[in-house]
N, C-alpha and C positions, 0 to 999 in steps of 0.2 A: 734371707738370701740362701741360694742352695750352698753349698758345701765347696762345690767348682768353683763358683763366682767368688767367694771368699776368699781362697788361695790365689788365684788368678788376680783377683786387685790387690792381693798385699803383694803378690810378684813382681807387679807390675807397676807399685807405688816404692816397693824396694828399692827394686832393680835402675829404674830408669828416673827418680830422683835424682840419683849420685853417678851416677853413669853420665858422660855428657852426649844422648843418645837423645832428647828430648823424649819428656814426660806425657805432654798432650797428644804426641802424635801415635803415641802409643793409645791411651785412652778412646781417640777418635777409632780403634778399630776395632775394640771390643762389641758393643754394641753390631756394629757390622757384621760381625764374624759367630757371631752369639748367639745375637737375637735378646739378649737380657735386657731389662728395666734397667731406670740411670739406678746404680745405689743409696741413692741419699745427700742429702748435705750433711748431715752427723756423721757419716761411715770418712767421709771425705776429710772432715775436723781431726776422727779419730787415726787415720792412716799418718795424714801429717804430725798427729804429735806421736804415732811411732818411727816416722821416720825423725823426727826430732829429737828424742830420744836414743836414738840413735851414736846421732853426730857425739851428742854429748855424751856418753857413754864411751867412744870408742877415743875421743881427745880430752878424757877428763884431767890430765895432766895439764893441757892448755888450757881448758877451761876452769879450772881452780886457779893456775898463776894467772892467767886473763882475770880473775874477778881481786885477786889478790892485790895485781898492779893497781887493779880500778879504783879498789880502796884505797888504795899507796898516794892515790892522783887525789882523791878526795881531800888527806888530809895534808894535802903539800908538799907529796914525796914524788919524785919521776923515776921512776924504774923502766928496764925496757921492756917489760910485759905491760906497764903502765901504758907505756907509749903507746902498743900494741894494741890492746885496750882502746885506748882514744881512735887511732886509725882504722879500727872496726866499725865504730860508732859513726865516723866524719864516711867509711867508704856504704853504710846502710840508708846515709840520709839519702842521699838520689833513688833509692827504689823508692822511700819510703813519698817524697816529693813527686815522686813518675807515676805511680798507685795511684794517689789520692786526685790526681789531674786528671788522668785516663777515666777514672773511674766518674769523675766530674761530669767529662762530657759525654759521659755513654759508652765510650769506645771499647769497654770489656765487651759490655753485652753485647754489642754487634759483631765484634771480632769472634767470637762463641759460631756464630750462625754462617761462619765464611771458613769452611775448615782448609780451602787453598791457600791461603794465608800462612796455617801452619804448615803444610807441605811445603811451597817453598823457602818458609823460614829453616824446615830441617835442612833442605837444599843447603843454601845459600850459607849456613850459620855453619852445617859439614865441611864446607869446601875452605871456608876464613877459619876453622880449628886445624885442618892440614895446613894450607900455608903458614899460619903463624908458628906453629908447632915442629912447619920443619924448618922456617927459616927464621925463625926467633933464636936469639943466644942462647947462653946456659952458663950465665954467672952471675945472677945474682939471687941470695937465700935470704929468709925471711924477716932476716938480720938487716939485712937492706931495705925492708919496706919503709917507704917515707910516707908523705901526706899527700903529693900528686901520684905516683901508682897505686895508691887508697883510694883515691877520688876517683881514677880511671875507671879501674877497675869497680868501684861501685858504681859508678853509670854505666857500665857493660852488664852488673846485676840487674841494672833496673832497665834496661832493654829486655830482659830477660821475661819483666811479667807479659810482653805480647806471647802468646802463648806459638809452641814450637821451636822455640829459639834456644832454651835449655839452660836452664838459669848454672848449673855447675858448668856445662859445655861454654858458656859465654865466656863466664870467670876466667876460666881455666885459658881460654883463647885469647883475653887479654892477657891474665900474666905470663905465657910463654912471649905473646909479643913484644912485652915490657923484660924481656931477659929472662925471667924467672926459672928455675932447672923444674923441674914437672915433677917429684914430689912437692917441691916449695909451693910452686903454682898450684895444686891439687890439696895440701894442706890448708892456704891461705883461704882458698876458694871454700872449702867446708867447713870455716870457720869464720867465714864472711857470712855462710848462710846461717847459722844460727839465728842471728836476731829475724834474718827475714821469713824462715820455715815458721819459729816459733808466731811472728806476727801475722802469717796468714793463716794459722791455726786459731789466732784468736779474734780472728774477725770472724772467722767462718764459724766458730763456736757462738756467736754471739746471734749469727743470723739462724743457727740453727737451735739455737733459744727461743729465739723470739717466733720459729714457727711451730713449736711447742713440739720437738720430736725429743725422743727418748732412746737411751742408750739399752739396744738391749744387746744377748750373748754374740749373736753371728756381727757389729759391730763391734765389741771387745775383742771378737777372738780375731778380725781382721787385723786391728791395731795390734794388737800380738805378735801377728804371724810380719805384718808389717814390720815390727820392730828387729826382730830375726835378722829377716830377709835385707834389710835396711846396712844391717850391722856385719852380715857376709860380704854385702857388697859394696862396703867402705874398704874393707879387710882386704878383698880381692884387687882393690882397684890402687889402693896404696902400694901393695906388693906389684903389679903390673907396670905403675909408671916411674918405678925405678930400672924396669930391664927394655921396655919397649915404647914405641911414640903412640900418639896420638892416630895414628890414620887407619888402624882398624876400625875406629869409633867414627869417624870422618868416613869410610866407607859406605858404613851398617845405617849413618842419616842420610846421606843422599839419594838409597834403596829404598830409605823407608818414605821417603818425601816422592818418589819416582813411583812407587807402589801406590802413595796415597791420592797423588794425583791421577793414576789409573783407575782408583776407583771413584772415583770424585766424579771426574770425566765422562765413566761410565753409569752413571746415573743410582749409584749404593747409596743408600743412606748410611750416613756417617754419624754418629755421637758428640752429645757438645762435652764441650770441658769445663771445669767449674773451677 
């Protein structure tokens, strides 16, 4: 890969993972805008385990007492990171259950070749992040999470794998609906996605096994540069939703779904997403 194309996908694996801006609709417009070959299914393995890398890195405090409690829970003890712990695990099973079904009956790969789909899903998924976001409460913290805003919220995750919908922007749209103050909700949410980044890492690793591709520097250094970019933009966005709302991000989806459908319309060829 050139040199451009490398920075530009780790930017744009960064940036728009964690951002609730959606990921795909970003993707669908590179290619367009480009002209460049897909990058690979390895490059795509390697991005995700540096945004992966990532989360975990920048919450390793959460993520040491999260495994700490886990242990705690194994051997008969309930602590509340224990508990936290568990309601991670009970809010990952709906994607994990929504994946495996979608994927049953085809409906990824079809949804890949209908990129209107994700245009109006930035639409529509923009407009349900502003309402909730301004007319959701602001009391209750992470301390209050129980097992049904667990559950909700992880079937709001697993809405997330149609592609354009924006798997943090989802999160984050339930728990402000569900009361949550918007660090908590924004917290919760990138640490919901752990098990789920990590497991579509390792699917995609696995198909990228079996078609015998190899890891060579320009995918290393994407995943690099990814991990960076990944870790600025966790950083930036933590420090934002303590001073300001949601409807800049709510804005920036509804332009990009209103652009992508302009070009759609107009007969662009658009890029699939993987």
């Amino acid at each position: 890969m050139l040199i451009l194309q490398i920075v530009v996908l780790a930017l744009i694996q960064g940036i728009t993972e964690f951002l609730p801006i959606s990921s795909s609709g970003h993707l669908l417009l590179v290619p367009a805008l480009t002209g460049w070959p897909d990058q690979g299914l390895l490059t795509d393995v390697m991005v995700h385990m540096g945004s992966f890398l990532a989360v975990v890195v920048y919450f390793w405090r959460d993520c040491v007492n999260l495994t700490i409690g886990g242990l705690d829970l194994l051997r008969g003890r309930v602590t509340a990171w224990g508990r936290l712990a568990l309601l991670i695990v009970v809010g990952t099973i709906p994607a994990v259950a929504f994946g495996v079904f979608l994927d049953k009956i085809g409906f990824m790969d079809a949804v890949r070749t209908m990129p209107q789909i994700i245009a109006w899903n930035a639409i529509i998924f923009g407009a349900l992040l502003y309402i909730c976001d301004r007319y959701g409460l602001t009391t209750r913290r992470m301390s209050d999470m129980s097992l049904m805003p667990a559950l909700i919220i992880g079937i709001a995750q697993a809405i997330a794998i149609i592609p354009g919908t924006s798997r943090s922007g989802i999160t984050m749209t339930a728990a402000r609906a569900l009361g949550f103050e918007r660090p908590e909700a924004a917290r919760f949410a990138f640490l919901l996605g752990i098990p789920a980044i990590a497991g579509a890492g390792v699917l995609k690793l696995g198909d990228a096994v079996a078609s015998g591709e190899t890891i060579s520097f320009s995918v290393m250094l994407t995943a690099i540069l990814t991990f960076f970019v990944a870790l600025g933009t966790i950083t930036l966005l933590m420090k934002m939703v303590r001073y300001m709302s949601f409807l800049p991000f709510a804005v920036y989806r509804i332009l990009l779904g209103i652009l992508l459908l302009g070009l759609i319309y107009s007969g662009m060829p658009l890029g699939a997403v993987n």
